[in-house]
Every structure is written in C-alpha cells, then in structure tokens.
DSSP file (Angstrom, degrees, kcal/mol; ACC not computed):
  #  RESIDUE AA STRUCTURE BP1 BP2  ACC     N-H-->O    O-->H-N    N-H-->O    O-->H-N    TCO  KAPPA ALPHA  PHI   PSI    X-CA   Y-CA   Z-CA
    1    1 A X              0   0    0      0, 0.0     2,-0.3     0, 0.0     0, 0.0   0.000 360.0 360.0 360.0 125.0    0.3  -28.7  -20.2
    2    2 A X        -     0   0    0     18,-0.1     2,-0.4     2,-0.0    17,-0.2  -0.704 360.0-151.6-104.2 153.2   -0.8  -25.7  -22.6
    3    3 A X        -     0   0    0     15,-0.3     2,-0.4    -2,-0.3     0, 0.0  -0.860  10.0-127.1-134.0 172.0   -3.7  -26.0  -24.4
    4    4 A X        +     0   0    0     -2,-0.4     2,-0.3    12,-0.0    14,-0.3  -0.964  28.1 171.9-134.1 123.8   -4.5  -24.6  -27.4
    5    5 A X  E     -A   17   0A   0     12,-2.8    12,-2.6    -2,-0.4     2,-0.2  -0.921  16.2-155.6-148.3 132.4   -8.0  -22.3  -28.0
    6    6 A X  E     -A   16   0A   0     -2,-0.3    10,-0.2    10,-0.2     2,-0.2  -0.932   8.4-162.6-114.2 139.8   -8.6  -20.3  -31.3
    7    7 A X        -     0   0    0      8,-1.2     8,-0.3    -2,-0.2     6,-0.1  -0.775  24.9-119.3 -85.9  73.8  -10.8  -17.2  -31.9
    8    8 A X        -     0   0    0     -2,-0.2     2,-0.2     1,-0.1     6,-0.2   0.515  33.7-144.0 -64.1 138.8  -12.3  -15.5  -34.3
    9    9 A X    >   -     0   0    0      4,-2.9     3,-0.9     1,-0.1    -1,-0.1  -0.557  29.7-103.0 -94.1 170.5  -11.0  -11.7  -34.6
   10   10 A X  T 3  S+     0   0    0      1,-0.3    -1,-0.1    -2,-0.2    -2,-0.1   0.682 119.3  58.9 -62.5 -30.1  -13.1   -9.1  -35.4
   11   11 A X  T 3  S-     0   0    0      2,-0.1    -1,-0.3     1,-0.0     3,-0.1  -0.281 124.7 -95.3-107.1  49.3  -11.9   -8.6  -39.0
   12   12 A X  S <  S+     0   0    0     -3,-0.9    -2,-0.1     1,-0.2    -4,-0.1   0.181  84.6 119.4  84.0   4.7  -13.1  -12.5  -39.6
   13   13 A X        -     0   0    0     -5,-0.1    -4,-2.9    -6,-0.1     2,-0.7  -0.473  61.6-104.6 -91.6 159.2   -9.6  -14.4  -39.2
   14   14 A X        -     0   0    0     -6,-0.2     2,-0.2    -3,-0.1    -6,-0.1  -0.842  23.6-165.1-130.3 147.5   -8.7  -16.7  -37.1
   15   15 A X        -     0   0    0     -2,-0.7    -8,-1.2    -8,-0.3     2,-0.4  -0.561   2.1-166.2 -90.3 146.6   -6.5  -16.6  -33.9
   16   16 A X  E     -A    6   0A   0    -10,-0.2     2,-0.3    -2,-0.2   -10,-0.2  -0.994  10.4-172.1-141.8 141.4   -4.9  -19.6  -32.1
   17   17 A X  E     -A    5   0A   0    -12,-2.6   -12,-2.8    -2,-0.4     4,-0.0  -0.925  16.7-159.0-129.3 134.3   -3.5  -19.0  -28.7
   18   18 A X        +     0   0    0     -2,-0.3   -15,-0.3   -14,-0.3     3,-0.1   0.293  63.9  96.9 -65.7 -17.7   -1.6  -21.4  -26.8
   19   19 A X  S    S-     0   0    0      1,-0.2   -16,-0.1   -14,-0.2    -2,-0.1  -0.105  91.7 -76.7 -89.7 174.8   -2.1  -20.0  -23.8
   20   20 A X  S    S-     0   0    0      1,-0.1    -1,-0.2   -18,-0.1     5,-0.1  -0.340  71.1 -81.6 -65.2 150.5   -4.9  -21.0  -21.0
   21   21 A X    >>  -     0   0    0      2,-0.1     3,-2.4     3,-0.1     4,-1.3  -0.185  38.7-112.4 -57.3 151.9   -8.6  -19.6  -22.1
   22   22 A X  H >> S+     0   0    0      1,-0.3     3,-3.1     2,-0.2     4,-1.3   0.848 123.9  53.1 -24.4 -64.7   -9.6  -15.9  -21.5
   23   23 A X  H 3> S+     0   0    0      1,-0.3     4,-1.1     2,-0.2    -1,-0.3   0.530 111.5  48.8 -77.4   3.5  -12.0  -16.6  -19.1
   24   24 A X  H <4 S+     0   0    0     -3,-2.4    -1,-0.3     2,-0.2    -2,-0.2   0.580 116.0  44.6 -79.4 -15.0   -8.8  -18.8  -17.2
   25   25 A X  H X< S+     0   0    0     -3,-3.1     3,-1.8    -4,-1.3     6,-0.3   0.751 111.8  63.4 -96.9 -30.1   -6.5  -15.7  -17.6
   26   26 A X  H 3< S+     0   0    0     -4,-1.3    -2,-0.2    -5,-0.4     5,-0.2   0.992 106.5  31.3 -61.6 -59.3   -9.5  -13.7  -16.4
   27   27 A X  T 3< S+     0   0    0     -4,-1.1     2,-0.5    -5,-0.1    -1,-0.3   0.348 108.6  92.4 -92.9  25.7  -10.2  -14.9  -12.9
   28   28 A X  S X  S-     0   0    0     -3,-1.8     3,-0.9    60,-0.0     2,-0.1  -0.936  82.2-110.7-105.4 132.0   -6.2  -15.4  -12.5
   29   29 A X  T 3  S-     0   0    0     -2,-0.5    59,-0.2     1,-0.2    58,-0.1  -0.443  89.2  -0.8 -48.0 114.5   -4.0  -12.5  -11.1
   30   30 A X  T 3  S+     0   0    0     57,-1.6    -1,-0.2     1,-0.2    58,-0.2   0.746  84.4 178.0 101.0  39.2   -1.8  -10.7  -13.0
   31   31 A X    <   -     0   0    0     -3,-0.9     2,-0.5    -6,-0.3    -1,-0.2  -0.289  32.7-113.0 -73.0 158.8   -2.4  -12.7  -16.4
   32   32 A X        -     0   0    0      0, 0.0     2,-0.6     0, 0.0    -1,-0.1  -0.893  25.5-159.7 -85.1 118.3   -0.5  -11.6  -19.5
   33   33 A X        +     0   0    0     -2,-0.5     3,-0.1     1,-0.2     6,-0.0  -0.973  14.4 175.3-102.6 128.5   -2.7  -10.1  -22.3
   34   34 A X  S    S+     0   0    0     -2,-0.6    -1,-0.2     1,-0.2     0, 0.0   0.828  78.4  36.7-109.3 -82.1   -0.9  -10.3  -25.3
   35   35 A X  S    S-     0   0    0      1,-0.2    -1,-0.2     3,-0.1     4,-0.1  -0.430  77.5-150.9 -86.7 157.0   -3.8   -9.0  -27.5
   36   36 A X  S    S+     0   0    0      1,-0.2    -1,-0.2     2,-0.2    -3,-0.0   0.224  85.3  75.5-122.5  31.9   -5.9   -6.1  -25.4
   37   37 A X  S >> S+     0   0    0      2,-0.1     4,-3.0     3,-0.1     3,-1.8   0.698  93.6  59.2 -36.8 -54.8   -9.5   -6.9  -27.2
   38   38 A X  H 3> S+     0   0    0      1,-0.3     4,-1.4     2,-0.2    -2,-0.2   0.700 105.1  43.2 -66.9 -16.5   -9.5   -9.8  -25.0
   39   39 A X  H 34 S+     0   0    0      2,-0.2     4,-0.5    -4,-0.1    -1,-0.3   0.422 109.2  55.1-115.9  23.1   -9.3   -8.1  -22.1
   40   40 A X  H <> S+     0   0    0     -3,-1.8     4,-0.8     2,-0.1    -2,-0.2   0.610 104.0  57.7 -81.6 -39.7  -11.7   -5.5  -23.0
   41   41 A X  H  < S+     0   0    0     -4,-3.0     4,-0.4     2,-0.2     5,-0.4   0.900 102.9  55.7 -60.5 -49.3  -14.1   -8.3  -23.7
   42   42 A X  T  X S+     0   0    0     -4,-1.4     4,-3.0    -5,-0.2     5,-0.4   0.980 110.8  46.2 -40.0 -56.2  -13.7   -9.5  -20.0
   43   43 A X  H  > S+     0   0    0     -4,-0.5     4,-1.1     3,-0.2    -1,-0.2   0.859 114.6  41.0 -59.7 -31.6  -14.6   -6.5  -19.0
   44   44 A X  H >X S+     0   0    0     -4,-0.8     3,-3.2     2,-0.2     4,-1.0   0.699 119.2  49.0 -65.7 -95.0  -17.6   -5.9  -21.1
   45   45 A X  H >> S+     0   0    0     -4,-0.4     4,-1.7     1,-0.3     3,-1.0   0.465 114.9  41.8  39.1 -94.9  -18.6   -9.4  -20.6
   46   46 A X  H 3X S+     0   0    0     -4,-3.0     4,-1.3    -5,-0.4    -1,-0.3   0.831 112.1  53.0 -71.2 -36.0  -18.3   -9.4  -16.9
   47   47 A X  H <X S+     0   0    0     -3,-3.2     4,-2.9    -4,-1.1    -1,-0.3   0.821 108.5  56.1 -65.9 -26.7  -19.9   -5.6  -16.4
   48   48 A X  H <X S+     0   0    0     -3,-1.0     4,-0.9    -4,-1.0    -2,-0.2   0.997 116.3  34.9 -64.2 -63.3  -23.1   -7.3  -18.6
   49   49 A X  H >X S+     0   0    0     -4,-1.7     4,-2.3     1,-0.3     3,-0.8   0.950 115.8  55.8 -75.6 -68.4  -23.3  -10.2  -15.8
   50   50 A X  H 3X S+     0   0    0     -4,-1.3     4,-2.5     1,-0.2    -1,-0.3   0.728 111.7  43.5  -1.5 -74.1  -22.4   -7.8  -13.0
   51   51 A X  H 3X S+     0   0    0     -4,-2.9     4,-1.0    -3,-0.2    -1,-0.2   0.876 106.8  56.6 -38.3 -56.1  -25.4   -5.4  -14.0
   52   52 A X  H XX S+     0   0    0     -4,-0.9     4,-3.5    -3,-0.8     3,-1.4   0.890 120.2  33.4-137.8 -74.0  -27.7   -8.1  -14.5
   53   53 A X  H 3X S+     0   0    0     -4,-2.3     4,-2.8     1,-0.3    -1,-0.3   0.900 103.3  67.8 -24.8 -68.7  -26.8   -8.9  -10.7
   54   54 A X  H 3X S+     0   0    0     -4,-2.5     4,-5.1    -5,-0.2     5,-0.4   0.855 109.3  38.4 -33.6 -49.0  -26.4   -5.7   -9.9
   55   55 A X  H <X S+     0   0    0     -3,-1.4     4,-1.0    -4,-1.0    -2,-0.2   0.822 105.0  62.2-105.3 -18.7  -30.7   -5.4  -10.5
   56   56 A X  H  X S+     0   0    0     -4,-3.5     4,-1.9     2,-0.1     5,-0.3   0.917 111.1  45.2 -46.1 -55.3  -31.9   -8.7   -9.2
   57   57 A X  H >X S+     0   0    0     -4,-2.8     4,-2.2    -5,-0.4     3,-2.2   0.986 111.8  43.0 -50.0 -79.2  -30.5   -7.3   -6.2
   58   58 A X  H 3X S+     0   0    0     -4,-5.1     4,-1.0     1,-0.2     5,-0.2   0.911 111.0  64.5 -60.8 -17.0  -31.7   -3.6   -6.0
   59   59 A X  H 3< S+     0   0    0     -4,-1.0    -1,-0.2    -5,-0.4    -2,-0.2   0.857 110.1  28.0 -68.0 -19.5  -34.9   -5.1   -7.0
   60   60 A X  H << S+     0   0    0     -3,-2.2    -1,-0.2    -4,-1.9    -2,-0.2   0.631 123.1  53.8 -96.4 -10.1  -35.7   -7.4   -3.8
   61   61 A X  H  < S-     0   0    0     -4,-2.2    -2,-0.1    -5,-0.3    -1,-0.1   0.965 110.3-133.9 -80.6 -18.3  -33.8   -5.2   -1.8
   62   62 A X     <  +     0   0    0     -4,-1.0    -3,-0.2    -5,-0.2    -4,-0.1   0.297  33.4 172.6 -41.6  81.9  -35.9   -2.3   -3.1
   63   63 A X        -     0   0    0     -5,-0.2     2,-0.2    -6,-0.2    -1,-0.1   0.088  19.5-170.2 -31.7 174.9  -33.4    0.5   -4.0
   64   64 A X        -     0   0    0      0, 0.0     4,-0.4     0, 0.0     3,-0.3  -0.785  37.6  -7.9-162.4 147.2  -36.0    3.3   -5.7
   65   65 A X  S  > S-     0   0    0     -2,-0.2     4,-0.9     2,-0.2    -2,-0.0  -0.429 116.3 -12.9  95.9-150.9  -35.0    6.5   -7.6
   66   66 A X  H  > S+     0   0    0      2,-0.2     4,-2.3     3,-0.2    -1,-0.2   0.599 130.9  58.3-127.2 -43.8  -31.5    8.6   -8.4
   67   67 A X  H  > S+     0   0    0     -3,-0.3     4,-1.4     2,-0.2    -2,-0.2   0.990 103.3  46.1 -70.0 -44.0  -29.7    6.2   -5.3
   68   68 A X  H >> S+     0   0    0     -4,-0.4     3,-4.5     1,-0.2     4,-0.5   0.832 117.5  44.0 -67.4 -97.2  -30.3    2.9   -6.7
   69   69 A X  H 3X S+     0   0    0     -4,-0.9     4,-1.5     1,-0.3    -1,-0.2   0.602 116.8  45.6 -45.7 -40.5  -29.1    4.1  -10.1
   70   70 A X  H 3< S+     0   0    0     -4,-2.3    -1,-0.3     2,-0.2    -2,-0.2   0.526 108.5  60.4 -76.6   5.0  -25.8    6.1   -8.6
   71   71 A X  H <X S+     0   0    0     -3,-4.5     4,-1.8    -4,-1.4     3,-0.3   0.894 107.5  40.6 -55.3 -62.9  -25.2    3.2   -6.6
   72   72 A X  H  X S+     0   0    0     -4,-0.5     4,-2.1     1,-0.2     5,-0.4   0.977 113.3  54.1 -68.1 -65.8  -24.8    1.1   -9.7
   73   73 A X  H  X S+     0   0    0     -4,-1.5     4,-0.8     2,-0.2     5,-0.4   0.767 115.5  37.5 -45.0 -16.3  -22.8    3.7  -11.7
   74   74 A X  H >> S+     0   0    0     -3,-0.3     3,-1.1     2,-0.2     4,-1.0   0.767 126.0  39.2-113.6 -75.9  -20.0    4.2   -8.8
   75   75 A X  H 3X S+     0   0    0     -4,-1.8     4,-1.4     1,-0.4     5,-0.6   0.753 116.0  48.5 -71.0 -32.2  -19.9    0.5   -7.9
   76   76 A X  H >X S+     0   0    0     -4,-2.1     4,-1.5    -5,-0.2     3,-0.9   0.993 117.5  42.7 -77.3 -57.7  -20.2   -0.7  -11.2
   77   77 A X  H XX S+     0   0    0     -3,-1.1     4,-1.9    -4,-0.8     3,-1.5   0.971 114.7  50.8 -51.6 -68.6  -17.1    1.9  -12.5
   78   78 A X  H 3X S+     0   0    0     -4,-1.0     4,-0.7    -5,-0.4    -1,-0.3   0.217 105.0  52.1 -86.7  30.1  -15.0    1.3   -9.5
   79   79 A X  H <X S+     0   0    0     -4,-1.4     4,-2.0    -3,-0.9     5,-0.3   0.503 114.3  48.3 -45.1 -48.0  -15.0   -2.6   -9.6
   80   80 A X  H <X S+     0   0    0     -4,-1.5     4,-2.7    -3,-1.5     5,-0.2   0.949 115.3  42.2 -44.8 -44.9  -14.0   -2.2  -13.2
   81   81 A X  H  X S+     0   0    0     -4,-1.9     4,-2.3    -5,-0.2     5,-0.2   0.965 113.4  50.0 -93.7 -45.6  -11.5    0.1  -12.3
   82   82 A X  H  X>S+     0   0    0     -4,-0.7     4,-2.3     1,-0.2     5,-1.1   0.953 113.9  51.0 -57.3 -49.9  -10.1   -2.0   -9.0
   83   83 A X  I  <>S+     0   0    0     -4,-2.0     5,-0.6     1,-0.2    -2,-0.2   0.672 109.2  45.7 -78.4 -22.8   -9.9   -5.2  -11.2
   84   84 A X  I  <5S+     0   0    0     -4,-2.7     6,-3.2    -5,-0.3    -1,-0.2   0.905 127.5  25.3 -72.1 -39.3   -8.0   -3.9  -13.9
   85   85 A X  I  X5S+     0   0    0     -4,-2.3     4,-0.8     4,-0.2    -2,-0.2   0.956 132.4  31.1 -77.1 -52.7   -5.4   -2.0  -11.8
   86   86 A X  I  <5S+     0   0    0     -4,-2.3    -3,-0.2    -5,-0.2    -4,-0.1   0.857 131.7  30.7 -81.2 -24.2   -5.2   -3.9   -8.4
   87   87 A X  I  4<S+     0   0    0     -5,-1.1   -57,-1.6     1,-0.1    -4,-0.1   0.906 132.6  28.5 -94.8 -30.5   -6.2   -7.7   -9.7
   88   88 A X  T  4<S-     0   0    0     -5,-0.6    -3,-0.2    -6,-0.3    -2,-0.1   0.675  95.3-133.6-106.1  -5.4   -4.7   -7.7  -13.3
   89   89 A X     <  +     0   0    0     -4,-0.8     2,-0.6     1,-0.3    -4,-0.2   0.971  41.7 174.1  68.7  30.4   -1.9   -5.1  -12.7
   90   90 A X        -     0   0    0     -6,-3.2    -1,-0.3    -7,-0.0     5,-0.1  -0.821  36.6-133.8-110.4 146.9   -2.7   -3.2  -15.9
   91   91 A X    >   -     0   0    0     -2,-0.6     3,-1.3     1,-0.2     4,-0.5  -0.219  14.2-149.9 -75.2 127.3   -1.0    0.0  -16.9
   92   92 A X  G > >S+     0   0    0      1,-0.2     3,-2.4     2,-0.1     5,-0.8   0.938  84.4  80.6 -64.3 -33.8   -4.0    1.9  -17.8
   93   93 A X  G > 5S+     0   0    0      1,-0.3     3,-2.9     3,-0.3    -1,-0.2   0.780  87.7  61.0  13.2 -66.5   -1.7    3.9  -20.5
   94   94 A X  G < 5S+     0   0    0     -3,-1.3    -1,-0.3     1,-0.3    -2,-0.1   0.716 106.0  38.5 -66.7 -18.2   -2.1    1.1  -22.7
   95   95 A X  G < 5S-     0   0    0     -3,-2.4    -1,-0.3    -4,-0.5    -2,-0.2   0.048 126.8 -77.8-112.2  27.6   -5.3    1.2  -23.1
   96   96 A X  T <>5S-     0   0    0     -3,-2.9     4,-0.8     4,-0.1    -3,-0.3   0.604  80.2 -73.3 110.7   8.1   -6.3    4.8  -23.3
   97   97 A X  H  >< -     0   0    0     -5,-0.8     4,-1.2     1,-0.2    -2,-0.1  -0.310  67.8 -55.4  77.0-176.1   -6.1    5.8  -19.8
   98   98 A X  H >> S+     0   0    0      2,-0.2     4,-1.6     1,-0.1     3,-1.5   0.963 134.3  50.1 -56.2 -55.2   -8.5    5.1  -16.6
   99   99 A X  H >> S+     0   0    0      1,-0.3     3,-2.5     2,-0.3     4,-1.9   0.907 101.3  60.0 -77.8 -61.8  -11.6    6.5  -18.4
  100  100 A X  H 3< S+     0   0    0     -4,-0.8    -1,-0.3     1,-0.3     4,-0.3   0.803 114.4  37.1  -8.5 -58.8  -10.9    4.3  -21.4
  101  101 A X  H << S+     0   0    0     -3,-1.5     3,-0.4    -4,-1.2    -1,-0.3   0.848 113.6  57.5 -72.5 -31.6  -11.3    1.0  -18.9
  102  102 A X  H << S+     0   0    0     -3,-2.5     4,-0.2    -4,-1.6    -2,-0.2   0.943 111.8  41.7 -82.1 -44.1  -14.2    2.6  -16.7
  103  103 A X  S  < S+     0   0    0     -4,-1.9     2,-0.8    -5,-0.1     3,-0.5   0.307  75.6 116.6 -97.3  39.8  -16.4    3.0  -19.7
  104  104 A X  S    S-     0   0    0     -3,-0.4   -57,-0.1    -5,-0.3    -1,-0.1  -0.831 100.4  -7.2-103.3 107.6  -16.2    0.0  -21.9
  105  105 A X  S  > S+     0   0    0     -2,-0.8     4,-3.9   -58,-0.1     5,-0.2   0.246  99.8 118.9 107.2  13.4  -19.6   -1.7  -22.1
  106  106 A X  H  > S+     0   0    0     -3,-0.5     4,-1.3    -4,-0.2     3,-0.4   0.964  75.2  58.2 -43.2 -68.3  -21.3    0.8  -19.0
  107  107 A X  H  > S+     0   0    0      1,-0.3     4,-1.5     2,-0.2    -1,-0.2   0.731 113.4  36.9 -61.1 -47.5  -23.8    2.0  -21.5
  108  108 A X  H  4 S+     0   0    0      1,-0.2     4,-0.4     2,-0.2    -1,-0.3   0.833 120.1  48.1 -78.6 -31.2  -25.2   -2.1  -22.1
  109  109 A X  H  < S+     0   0    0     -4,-3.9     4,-0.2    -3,-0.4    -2,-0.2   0.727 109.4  51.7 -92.7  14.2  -24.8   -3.0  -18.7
  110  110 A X  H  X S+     0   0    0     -4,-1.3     4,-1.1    -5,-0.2    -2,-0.2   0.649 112.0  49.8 -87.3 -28.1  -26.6    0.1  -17.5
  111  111 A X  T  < S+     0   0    0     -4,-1.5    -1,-0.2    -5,-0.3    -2,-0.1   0.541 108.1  47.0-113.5  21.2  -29.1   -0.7  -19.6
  112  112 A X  T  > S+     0   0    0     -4,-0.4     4,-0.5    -3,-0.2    -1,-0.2   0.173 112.2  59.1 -95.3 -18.0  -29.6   -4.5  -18.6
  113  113 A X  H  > S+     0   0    0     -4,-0.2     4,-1.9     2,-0.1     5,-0.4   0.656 104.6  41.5 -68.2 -33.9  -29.5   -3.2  -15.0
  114  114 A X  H  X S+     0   0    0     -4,-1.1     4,-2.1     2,-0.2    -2,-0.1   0.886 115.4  54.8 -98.1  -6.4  -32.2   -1.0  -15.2
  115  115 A X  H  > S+     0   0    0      1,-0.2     4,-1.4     2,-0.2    -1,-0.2   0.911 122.1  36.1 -49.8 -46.4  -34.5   -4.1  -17.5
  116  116 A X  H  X S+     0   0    0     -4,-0.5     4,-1.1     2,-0.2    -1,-0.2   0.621 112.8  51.8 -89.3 -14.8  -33.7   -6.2  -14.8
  117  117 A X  H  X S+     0   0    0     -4,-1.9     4,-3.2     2,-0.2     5,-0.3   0.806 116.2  48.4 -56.3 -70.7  -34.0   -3.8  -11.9
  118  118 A X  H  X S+     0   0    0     -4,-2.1     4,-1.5    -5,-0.4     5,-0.3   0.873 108.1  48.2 -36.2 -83.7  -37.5   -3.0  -13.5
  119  119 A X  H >X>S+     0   0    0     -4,-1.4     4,-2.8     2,-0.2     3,-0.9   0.928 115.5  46.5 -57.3 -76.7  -38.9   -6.6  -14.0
  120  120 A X  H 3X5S+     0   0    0     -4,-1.1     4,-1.5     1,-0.3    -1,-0.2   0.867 117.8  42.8 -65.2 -34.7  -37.8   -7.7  -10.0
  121  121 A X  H 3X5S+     0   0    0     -4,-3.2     4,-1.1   -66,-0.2    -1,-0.3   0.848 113.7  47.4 -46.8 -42.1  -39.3   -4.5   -8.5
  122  122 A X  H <X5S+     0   0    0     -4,-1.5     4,-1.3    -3,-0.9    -2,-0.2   0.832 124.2  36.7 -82.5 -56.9  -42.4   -4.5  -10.5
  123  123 A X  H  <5S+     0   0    0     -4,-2.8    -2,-0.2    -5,-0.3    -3,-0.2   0.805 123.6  39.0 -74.1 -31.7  -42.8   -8.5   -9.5
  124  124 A X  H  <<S+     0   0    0     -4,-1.5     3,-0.2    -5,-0.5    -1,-0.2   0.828 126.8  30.8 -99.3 -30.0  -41.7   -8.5   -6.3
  125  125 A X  H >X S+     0   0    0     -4,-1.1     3,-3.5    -5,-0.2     4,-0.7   0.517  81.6 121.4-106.7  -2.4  -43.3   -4.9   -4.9
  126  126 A X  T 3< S+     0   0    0     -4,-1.3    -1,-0.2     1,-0.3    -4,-0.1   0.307  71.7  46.9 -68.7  11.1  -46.5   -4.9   -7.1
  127  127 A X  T 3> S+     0   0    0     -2,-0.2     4,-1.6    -3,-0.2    -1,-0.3   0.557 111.7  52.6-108.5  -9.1  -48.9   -4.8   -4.5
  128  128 A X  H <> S+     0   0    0     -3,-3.5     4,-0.7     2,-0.2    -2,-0.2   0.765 106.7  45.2 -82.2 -11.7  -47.2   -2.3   -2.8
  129  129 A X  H  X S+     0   0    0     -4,-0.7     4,-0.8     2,-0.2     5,-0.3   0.725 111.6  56.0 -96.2 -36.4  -46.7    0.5   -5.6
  130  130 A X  H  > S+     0   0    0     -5,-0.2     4,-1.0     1,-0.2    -2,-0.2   0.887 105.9  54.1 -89.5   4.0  -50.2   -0.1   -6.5
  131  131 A X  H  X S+     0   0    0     -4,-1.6     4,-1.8     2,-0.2    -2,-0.2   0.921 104.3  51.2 -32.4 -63.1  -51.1    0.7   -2.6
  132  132 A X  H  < S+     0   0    0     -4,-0.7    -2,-0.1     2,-0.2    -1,-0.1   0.457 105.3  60.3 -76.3 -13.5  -49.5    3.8   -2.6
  133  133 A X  H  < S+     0   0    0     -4,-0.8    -1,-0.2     2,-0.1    -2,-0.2   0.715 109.4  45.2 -88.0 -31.5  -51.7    4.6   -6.0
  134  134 A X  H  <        0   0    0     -4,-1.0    -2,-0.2    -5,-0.3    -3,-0.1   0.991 360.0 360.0 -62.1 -55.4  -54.8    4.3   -4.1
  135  135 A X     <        0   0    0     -4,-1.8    -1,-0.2    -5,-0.1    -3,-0.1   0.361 360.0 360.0 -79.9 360.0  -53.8    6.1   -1.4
C-alpha cells in the first residue's frame, strides 16, 4: 500500500509524493531520493536533534573546553558523513561532494549544542564552578 504525502517546496508549490514519508525513507537503508532537498533536510533536521543530544550529554558528563567542542565537530561530521555513504548509499557527486554533505546545518546544530551544553553544565555543576571561584 503507497500512501500519498504532499509538501510544500521552497518556491511555495506544492509536491505530492507517493512514496513512503521522508522521515520513513530516512531511518530505511538505501531509500531512493528522487528530489535531494529532502534528504538535505534529514540531515539538517537530524544534526539539529543530534546536537541538542550531543549537549545534554557533555553537560552531565562534564566535557569542559576545546575537547568537548572538537568532540562534537568530528563526531557530529562523521555520523553525517557515515549515514549518507554507508546507510543511504549516496554518491556524494550528486550533491556537491563529501564537504557539501558534512556541512549542511553544522553551523545551527553547533550552535544548539553549545545553548544546550551551556544550560546542563551551568545547572548541573553550579556549585562546583562557583567553588573553584572561591578558591
């Protein structure tokens, strides 16, 4: 059974696809992307949620400093980069090359990592950075 999901494009029109939804093509292997916006948006998308993660995390663990953040940049690229090539089996060609795929949407989830990175360190360690202010 195909089901049938329409979308607004970017220049205001609208598309109807036949096909399963993105996010169904998304977390399936080797999906066909007919139009390659839609899988540019997975990837933004999913690097947004992914940061977000990404700084709940170093925040209980507590990363601090120049590792926490070049942690997230090399994990954060090469997830991108393994899940276009090894899960979805695309030629990066089409879309500009590797670099094309590693940096679309870094810049917003880099900066939704370090809001949320901020906020769970600050809450979670705050008697301990202002210890280390006495001291």
């Amino acid at each position: 059974m195909t089901t049938k999901t329409s979308t607004i494009t970017k220049n205001g029109s609208l598309k109807v696809s036949s096909e399963g939804s993105v996010w169904q093509k998304a977390i399936t292997a080797n999906s066909e992307w007919e139009d390659k916006d839609e899988f540019l948006d997975v990837i933004y998308w999913s690097r947004q949620v992914f940061g977000i993660i990404l700084g709940v995390i170093w925040g209980i663990i507590p990363l601090k400093g120049m590792l926490g953040l070049a942690l997230f940049a090399a994990i954060s690229c090469a997830v991108v980069y393994l899940y276009s090539i090894n899960f979805q089996s695309i030629d990066e060609e089409e879309y500009g090359g590797a670099w094309e795929l590693i940096k679309e949407g870094f810049l917003a989830s880099f900066a939704g990592f370090i809001v949320t990175w901020i906020i769970f360190y600050t809450g979670l360690h705050y008697d301990s950075i202002i210890a280390e202010k006495t001291l």
